[in-house]
N, CA and C atoms as an extended XYZ file, in Angstrom:
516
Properties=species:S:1:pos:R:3:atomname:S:1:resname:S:1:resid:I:1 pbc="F F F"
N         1.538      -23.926       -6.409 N   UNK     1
C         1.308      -22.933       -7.426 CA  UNK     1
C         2.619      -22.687       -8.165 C   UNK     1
N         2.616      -22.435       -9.265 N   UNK     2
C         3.821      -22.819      -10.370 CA  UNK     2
C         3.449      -20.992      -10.786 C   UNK     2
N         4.298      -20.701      -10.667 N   UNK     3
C         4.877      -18.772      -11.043 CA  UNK     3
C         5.935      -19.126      -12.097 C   UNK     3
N         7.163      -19.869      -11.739 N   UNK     4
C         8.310      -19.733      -12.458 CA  UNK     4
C         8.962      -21.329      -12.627 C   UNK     4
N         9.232      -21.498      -13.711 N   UNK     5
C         9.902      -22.826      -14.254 CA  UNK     5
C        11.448      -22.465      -13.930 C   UNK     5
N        12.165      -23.339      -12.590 N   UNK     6
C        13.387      -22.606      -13.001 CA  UNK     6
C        14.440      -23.002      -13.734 C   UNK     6
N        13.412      -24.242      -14.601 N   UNK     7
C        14.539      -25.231      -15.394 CA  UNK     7
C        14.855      -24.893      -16.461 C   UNK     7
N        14.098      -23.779      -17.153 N   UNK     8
C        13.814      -23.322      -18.388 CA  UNK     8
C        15.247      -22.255      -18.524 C   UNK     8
N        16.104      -22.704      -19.210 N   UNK     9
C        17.338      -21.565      -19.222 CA  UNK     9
C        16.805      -20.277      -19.769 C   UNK     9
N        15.639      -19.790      -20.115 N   UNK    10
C        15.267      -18.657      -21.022 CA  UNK    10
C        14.406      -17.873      -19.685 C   UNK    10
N        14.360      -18.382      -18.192 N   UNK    11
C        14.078      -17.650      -17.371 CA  UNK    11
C        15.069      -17.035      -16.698 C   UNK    11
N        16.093      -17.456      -16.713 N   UNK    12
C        17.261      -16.200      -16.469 CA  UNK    12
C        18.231      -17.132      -14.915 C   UNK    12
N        18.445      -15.982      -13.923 N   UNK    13
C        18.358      -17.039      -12.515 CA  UNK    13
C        17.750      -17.386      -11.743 C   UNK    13
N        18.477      -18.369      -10.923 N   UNK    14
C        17.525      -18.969       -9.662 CA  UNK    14
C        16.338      -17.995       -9.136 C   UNK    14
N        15.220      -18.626       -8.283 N   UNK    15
C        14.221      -17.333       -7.895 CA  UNK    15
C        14.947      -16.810       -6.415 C   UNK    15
N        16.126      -17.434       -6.103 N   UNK    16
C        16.405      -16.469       -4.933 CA  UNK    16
C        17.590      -15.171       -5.419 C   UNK    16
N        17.824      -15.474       -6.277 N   UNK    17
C        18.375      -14.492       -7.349 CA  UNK    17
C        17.867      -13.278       -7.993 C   UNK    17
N        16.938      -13.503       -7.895 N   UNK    18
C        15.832      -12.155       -8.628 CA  UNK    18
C        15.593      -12.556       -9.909 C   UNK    18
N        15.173      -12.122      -10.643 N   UNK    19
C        14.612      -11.762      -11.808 CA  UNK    19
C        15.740      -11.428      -13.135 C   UNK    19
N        15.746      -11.881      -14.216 N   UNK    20
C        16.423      -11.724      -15.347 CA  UNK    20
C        15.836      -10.177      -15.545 C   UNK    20
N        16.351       -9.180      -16.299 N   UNK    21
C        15.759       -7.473      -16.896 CA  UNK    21
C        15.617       -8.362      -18.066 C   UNK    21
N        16.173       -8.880      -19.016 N   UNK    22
C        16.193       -9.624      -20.299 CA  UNK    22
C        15.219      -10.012      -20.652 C   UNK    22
N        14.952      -10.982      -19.625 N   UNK    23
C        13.117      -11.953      -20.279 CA  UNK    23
C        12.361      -11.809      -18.789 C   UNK    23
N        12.245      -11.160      -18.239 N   UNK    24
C        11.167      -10.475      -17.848 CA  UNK    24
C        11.163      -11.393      -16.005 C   UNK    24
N         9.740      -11.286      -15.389 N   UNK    25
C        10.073      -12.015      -14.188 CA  UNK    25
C         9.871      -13.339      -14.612 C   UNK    25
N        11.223      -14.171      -13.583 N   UNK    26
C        11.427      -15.387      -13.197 CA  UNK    26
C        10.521      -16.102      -12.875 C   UNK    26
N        10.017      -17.518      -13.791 N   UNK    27
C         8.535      -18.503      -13.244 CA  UNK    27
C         9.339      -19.529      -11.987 C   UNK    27
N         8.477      -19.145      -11.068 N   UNK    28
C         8.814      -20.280       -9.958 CA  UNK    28
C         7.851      -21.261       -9.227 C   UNK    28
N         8.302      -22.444       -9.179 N   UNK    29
C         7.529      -23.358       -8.306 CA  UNK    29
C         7.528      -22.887       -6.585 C   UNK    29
N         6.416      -22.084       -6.291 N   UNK    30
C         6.976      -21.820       -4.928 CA  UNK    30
C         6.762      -22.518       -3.900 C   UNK    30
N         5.981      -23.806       -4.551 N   UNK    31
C         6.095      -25.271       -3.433 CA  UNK    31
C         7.257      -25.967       -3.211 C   UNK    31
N         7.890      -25.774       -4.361 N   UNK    32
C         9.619      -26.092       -4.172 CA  UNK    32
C        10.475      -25.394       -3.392 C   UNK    32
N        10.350      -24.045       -2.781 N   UNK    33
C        11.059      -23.364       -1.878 CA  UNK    33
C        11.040      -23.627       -0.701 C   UNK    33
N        11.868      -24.119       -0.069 N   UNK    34
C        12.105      -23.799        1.302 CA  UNK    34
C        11.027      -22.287        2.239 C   UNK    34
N        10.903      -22.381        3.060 N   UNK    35
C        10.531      -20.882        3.756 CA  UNK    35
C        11.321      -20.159        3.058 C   UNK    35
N        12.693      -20.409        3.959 N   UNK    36
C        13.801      -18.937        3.673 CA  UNK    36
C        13.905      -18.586        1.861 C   UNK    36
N        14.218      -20.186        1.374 N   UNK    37
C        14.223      -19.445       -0.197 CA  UNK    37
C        13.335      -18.712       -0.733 C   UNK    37
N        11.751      -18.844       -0.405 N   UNK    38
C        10.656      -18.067       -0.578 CA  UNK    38
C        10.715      -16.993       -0.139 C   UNK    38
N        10.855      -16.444        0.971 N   UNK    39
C        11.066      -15.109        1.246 CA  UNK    39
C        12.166      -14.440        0.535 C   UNK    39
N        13.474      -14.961        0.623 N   UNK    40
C        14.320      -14.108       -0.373 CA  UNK    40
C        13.992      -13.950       -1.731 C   UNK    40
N        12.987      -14.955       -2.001 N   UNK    41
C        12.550      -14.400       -3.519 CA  UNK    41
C        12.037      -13.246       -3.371 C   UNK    41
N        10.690      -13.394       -2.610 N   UNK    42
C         9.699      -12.373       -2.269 CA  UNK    42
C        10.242      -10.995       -2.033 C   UNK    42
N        11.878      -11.002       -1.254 N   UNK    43
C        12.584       -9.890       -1.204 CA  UNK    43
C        13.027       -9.163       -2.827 C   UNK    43
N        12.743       -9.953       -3.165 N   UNK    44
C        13.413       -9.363       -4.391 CA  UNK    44
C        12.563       -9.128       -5.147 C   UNK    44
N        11.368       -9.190       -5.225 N   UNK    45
C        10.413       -8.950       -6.828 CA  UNK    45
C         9.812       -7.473       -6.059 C   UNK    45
N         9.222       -7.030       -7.565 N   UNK    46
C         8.796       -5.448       -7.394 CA  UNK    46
C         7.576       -5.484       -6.934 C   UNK    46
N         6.689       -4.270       -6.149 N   UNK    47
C         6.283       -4.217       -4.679 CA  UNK    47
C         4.845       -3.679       -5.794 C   UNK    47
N         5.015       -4.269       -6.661 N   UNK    48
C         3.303       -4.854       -7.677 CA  UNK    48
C         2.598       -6.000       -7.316 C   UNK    48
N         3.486       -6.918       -6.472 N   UNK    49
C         2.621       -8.204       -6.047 CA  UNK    49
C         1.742       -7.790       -5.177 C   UNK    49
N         0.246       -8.154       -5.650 N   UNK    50
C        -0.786       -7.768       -4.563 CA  UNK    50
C        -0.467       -8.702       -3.279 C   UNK    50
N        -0.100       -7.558       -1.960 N   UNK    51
C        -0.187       -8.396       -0.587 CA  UNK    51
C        -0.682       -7.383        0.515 C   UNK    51
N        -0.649       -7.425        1.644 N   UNK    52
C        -0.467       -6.904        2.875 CA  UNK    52
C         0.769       -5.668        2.820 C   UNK    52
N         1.488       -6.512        2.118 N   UNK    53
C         3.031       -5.778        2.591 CA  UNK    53
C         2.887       -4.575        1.522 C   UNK    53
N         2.500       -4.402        0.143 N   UNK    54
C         2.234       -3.692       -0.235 CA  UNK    54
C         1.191       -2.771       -0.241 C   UNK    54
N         0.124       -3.148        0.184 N   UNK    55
C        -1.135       -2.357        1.092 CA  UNK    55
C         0.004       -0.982        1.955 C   UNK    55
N         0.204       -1.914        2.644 N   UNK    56
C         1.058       -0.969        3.583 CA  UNK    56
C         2.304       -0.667        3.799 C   UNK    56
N         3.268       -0.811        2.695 N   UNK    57
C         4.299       -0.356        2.386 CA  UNK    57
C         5.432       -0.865        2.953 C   UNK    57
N         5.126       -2.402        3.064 N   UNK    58
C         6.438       -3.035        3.990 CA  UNK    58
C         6.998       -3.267        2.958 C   UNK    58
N         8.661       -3.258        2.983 N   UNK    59
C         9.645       -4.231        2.749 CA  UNK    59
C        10.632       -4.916        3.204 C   UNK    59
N        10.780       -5.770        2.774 N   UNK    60
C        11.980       -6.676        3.832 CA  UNK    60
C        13.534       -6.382        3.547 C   UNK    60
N        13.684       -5.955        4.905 N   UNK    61
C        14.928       -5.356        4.960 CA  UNK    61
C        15.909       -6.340        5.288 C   UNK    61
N        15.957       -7.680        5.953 N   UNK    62
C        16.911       -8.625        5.948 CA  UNK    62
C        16.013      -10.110        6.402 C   UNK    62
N        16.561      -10.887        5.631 N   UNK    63
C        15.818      -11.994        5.722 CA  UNK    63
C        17.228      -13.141        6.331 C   UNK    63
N        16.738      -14.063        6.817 N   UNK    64
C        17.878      -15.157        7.204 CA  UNK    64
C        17.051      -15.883        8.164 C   UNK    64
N        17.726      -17.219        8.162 N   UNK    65
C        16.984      -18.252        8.896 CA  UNK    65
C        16.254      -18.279       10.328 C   UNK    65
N        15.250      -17.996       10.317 N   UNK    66
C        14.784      -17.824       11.962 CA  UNK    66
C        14.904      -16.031       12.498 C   UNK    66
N        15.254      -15.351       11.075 N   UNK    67
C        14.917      -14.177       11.854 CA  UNK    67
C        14.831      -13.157       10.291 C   UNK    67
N        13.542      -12.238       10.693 N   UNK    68
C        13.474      -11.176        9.417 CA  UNK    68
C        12.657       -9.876        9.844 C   UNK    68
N        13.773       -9.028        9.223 N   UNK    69
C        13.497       -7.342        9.746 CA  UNK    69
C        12.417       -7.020        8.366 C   UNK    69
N        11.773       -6.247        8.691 N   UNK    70
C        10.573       -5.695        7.637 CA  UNK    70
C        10.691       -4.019        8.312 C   UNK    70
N        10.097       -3.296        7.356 N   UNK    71
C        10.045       -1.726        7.589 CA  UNK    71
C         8.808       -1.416        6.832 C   UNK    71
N         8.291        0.094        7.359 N   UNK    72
C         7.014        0.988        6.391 CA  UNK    72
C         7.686        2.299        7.007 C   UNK    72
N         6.920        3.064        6.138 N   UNK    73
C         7.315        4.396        6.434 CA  UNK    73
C         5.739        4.923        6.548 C   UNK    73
N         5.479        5.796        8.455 N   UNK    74
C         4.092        5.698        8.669 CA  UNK    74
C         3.255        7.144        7.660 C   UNK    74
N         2.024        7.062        7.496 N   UNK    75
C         1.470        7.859        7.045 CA  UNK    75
C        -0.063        8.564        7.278 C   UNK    75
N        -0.345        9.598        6.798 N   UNK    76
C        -2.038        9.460        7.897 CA  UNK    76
C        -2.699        8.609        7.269 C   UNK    76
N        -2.858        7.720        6.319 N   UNK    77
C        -3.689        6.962        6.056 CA  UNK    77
C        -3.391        5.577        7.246 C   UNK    77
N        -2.861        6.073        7.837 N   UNK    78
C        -2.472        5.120        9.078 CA  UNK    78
C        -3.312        5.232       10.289 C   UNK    78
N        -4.081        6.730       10.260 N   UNK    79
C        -4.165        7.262       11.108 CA  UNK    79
C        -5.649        6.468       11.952 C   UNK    79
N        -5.450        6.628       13.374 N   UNK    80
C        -6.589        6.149       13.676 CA  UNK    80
C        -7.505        7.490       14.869 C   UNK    80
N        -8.832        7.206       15.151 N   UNK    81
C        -9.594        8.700       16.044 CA  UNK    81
C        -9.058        9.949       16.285 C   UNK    81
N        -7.852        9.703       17.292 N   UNK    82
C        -7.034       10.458       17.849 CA  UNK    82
C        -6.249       11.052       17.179 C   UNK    82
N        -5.718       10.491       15.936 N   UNK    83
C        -4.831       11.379       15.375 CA  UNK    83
C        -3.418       10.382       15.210 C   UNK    83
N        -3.075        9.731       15.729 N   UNK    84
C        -1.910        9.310       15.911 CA  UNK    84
C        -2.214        7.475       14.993 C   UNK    84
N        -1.058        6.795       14.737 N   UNK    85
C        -0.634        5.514       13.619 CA  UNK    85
C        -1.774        4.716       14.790 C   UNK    85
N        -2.493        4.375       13.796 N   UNK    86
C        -3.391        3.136       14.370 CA  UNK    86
C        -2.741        1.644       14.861 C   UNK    86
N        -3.145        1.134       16.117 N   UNK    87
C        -1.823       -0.133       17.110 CA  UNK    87
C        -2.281       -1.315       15.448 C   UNK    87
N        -3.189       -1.199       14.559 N   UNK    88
C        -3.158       -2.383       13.743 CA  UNK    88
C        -1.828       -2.464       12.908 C   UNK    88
N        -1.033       -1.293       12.769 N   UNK    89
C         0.085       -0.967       11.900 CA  UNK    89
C         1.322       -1.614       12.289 C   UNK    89
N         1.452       -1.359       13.437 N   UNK    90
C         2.278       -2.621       14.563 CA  UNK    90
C         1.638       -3.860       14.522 C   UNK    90
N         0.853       -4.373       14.561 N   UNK    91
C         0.258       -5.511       14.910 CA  UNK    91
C         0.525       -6.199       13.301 C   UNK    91
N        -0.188       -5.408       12.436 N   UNK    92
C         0.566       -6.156       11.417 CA  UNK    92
C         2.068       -6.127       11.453 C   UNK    92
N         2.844       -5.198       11.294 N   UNK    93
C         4.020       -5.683       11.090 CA  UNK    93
C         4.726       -6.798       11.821 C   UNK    93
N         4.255       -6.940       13.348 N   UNK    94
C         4.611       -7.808       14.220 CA  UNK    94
C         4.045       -8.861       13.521 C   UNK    94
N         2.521       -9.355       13.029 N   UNK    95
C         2.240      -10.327       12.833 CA  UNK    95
C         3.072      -10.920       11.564 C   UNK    95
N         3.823       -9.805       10.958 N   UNK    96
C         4.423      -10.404        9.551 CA  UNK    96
C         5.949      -10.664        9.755 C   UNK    96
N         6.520      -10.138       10.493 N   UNK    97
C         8.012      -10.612       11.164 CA  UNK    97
C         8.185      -12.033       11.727 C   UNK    97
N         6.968      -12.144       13.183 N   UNK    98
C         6.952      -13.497       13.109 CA  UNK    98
C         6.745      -14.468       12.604 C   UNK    98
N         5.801      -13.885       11.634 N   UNK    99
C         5.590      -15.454       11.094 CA  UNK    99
C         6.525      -15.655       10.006 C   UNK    99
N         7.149      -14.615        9.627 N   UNK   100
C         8.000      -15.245        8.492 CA  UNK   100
C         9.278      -15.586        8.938 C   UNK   100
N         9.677      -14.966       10.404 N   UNK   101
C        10.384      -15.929       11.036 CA  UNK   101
C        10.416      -17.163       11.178 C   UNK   101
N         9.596      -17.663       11.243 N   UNK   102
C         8.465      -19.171       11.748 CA  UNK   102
C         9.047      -19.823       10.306 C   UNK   102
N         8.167      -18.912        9.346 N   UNK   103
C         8.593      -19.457        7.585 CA  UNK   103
C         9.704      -19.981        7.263 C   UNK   103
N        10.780      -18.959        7.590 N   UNK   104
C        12.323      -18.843        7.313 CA  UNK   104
C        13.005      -20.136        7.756 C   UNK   104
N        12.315      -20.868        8.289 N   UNK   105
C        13.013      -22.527        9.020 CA  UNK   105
C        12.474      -23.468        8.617 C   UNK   105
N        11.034      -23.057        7.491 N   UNK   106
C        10.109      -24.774        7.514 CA  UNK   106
C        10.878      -25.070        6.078 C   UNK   106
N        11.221      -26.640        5.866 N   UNK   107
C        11.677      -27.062        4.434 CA  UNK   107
C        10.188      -26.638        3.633 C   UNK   107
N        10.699      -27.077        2.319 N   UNK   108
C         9.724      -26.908        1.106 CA  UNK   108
C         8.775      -27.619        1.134 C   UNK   108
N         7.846      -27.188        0.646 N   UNK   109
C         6.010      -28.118        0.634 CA  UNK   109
C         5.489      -27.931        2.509 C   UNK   109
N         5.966      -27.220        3.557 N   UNK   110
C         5.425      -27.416        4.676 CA  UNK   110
C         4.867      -25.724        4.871 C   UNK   110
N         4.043      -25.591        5.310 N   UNK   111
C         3.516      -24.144        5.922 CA  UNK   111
C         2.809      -24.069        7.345 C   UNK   111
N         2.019      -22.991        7.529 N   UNK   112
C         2.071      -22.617        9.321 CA  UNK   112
C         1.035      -22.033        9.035 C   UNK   112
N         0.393      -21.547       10.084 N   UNK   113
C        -0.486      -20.570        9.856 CA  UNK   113
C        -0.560      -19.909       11.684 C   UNK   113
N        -1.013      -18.947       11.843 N   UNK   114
C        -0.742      -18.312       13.283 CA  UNK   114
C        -1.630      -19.028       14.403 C   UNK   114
N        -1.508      -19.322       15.546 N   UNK   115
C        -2.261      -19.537       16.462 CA  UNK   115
C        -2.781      -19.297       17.310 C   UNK   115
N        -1.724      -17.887       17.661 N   UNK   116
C        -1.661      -16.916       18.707 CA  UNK   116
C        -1.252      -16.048       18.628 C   UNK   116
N        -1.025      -14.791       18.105 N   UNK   117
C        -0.485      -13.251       18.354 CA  UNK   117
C        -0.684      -12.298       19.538 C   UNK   117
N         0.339      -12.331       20.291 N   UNK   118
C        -0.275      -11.108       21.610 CA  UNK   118
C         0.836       -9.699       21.278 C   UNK   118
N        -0.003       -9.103       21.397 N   UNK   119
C         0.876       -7.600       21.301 CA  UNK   119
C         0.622       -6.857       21.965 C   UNK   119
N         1.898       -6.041       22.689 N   UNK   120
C         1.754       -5.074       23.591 CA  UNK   120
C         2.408       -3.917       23.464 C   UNK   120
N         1.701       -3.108       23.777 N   UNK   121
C         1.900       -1.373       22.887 CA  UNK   121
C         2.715       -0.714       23.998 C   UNK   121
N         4.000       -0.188       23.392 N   UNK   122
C         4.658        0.656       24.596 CA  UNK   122
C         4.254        1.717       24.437 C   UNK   122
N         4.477        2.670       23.255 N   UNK   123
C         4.318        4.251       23.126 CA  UNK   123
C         3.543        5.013       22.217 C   UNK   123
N         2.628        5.574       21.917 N   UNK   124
C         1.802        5.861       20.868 CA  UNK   124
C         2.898        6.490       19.430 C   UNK   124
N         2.800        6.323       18.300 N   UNK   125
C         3.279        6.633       17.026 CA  UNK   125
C         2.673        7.656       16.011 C   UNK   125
N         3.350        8.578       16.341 N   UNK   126
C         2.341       10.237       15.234 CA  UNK   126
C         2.956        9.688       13.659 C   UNK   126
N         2.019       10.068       13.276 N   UNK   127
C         1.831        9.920       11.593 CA  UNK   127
C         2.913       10.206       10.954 C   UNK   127
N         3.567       11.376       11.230 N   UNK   128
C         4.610       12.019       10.944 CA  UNK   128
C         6.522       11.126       11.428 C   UNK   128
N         6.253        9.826       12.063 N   UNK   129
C         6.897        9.407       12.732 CA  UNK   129
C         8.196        8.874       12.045 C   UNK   129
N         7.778        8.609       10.708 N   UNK   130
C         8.675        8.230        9.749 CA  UNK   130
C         8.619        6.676        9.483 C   UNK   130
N         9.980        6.084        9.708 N   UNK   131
C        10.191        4.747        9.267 CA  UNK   131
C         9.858        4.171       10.514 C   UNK   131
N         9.350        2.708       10.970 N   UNK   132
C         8.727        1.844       11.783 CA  UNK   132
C         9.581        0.436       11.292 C   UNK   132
N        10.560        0.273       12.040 N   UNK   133
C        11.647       -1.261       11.823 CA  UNK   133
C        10.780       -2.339       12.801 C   UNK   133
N        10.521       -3.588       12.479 N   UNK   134
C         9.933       -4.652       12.902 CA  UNK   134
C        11.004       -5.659       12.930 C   UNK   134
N        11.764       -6.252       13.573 N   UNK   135
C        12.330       -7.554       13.967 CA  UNK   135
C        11.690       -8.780       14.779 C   UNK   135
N        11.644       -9.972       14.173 N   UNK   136
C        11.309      -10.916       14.551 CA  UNK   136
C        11.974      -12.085       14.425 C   UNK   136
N        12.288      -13.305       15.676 N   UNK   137
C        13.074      -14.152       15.749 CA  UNK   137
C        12.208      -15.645       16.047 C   UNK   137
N        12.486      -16.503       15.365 N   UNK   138
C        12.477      -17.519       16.244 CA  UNK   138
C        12.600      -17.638       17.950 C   UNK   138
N        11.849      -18.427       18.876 N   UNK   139
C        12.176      -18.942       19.712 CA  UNK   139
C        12.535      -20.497       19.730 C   UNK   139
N        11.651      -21.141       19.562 N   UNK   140
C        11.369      -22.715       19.587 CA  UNK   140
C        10.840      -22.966       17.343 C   UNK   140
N        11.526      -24.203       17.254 N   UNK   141
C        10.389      -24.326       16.077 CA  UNK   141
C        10.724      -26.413       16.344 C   UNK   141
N         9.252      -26.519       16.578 N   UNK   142
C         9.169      -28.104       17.036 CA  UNK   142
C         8.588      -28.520       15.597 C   UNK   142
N         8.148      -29.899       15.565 N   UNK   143
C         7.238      -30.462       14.550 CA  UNK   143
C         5.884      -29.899       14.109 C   UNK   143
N         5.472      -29.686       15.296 N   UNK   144
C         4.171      -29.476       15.343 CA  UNK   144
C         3.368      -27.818       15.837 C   UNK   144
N         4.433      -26.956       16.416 N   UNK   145
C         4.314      -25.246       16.626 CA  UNK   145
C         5.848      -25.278       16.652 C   UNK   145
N         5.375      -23.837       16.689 N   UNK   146
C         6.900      -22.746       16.943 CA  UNK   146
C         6.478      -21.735       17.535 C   UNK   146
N         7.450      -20.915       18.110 N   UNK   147
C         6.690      -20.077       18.815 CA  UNK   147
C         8.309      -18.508       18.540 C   UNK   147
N         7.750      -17.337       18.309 N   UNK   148
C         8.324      -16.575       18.132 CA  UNK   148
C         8.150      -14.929       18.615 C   UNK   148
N         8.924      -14.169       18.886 N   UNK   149
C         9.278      -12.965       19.175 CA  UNK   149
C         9.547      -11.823       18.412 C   UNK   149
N         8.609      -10.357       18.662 N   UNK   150
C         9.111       -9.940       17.789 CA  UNK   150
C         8.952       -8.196       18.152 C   UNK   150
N         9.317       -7.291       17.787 N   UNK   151
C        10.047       -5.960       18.505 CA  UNK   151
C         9.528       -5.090       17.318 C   UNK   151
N         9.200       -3.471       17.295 N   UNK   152
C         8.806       -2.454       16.413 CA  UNK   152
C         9.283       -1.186       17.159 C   UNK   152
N        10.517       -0.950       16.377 N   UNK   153
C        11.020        0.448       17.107 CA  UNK   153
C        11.168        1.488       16.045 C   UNK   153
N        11.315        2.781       16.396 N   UNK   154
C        11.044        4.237       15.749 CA  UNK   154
C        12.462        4.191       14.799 C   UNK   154
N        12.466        5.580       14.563 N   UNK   155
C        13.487        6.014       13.858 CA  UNK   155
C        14.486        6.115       14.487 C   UNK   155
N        14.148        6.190       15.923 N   UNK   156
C        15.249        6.833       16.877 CA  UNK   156
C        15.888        5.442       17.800 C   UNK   156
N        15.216        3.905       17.506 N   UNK   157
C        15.469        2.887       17.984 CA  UNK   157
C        14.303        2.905       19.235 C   UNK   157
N        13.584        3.603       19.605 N   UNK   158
C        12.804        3.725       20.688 CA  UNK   158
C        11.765        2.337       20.585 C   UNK   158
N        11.093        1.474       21.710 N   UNK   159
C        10.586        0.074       21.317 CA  UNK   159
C         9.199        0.882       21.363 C   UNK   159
N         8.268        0.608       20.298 N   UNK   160
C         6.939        1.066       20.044 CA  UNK   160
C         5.992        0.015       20.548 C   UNK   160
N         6.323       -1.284       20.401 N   UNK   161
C         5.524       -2.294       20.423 CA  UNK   161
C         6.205       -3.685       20.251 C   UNK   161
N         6.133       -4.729       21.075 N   UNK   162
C         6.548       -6.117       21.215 CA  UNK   162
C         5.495       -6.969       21.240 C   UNK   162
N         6.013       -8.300       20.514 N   UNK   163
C         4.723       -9.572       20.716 CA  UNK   163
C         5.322      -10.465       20.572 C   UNK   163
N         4.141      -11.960       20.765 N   UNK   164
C         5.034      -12.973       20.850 CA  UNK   164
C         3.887      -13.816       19.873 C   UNK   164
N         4.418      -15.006       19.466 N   UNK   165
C         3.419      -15.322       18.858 CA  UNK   165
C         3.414      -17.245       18.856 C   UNK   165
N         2.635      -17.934       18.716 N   UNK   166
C         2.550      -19.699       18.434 CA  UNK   166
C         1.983      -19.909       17.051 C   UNK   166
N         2.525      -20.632       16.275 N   UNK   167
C         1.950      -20.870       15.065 CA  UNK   167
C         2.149      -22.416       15.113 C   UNK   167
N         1.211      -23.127       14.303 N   UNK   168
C         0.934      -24.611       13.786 CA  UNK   168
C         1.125      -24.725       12.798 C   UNK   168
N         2.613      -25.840       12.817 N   UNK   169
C         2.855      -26.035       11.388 CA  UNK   169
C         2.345      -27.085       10.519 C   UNK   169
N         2.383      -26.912        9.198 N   UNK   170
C         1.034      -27.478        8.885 CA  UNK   170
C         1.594      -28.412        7.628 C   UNK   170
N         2.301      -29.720        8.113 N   UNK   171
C         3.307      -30.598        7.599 CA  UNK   171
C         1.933      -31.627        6.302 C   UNK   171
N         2.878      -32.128        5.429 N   UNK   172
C         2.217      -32.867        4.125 CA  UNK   172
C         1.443      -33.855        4.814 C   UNK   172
């Protein structure tokens, strides 16, 4: 899928660069990106791209090869029966750390898709809880899976929720 030409000098800079203010957002080939270069684009454009992450208010707080922190700030539309952040709020964020961990290492034109997500809930999360930090790392990344780790702690660093995950990468 072709977004941004980045040959065209009238698009401004590179797409891991961000966006020109001048002539508007940057067209990119995002089959030409690497994982990691794709995500640092993705770090950088405004939080109008329809996704997940904007559903629910993630952004990526540090991206780098084999490992990327994401954040939300919780809310009651979070809320699940009881009153307290529904475990899908973790589960996504876990599911989106790892895998873009996973991402952050495959060259350009290759992708993944998940195979396995397990998550395990340490402490329940009140609505009111604030910001929710997600880190996720590489463990292994072979030809054919990878397999990765990944952590959701409070405001206060407290661990809310850990998982691990296998994804299949899904080569030309």
């Amino acid at each position: 899928m072709t977004l941004l030409d980045p040959a065209d000098p009238l698009n401004g800079p590179d797409p891991v660069n961000g966006p020109d203010p001048a002539n508007g957002p940057d067209p990119v080939d995002l089959a030409a990106l690497t994982g990691l270069e794709l995500l640092r684009w993705a770090q950088k454009q405004p939080g109008d791209v329809p996704s997940i992450g904007r559903l629910l208010g993630m952004t990526f707080d540090e991206v780098e090869e084999g490992r990327v922190v994401m954040s939300l700030t919780t809310r009651p539309d979070f809320s699940n029966p009881l009153g307290s952040v529904h475990g899908g709020i973790a589960a996504a964020l876990l599911d989106s750390v790892v895998g873009c961990a996973v991402h952050s290492t495959l060259p350009a034109g290759v992708g993944f898709t998940t195979l396995e997500l397990k998550v395990n809930y340490i402490r329940t999360v009140a609505l009111d809880a604030g910001r929710l930090t997600a880190e996720g790392t590489t463990i292994h990344v072979g030809r054919r899976t990878a397999t990765a780790e990944g952590r959701v702690t409070d405001k206060r660093g407290k661990l809310v929720a850990h998982a691990t995950t296998t994804c299949l990468i899904l080569r030309p």
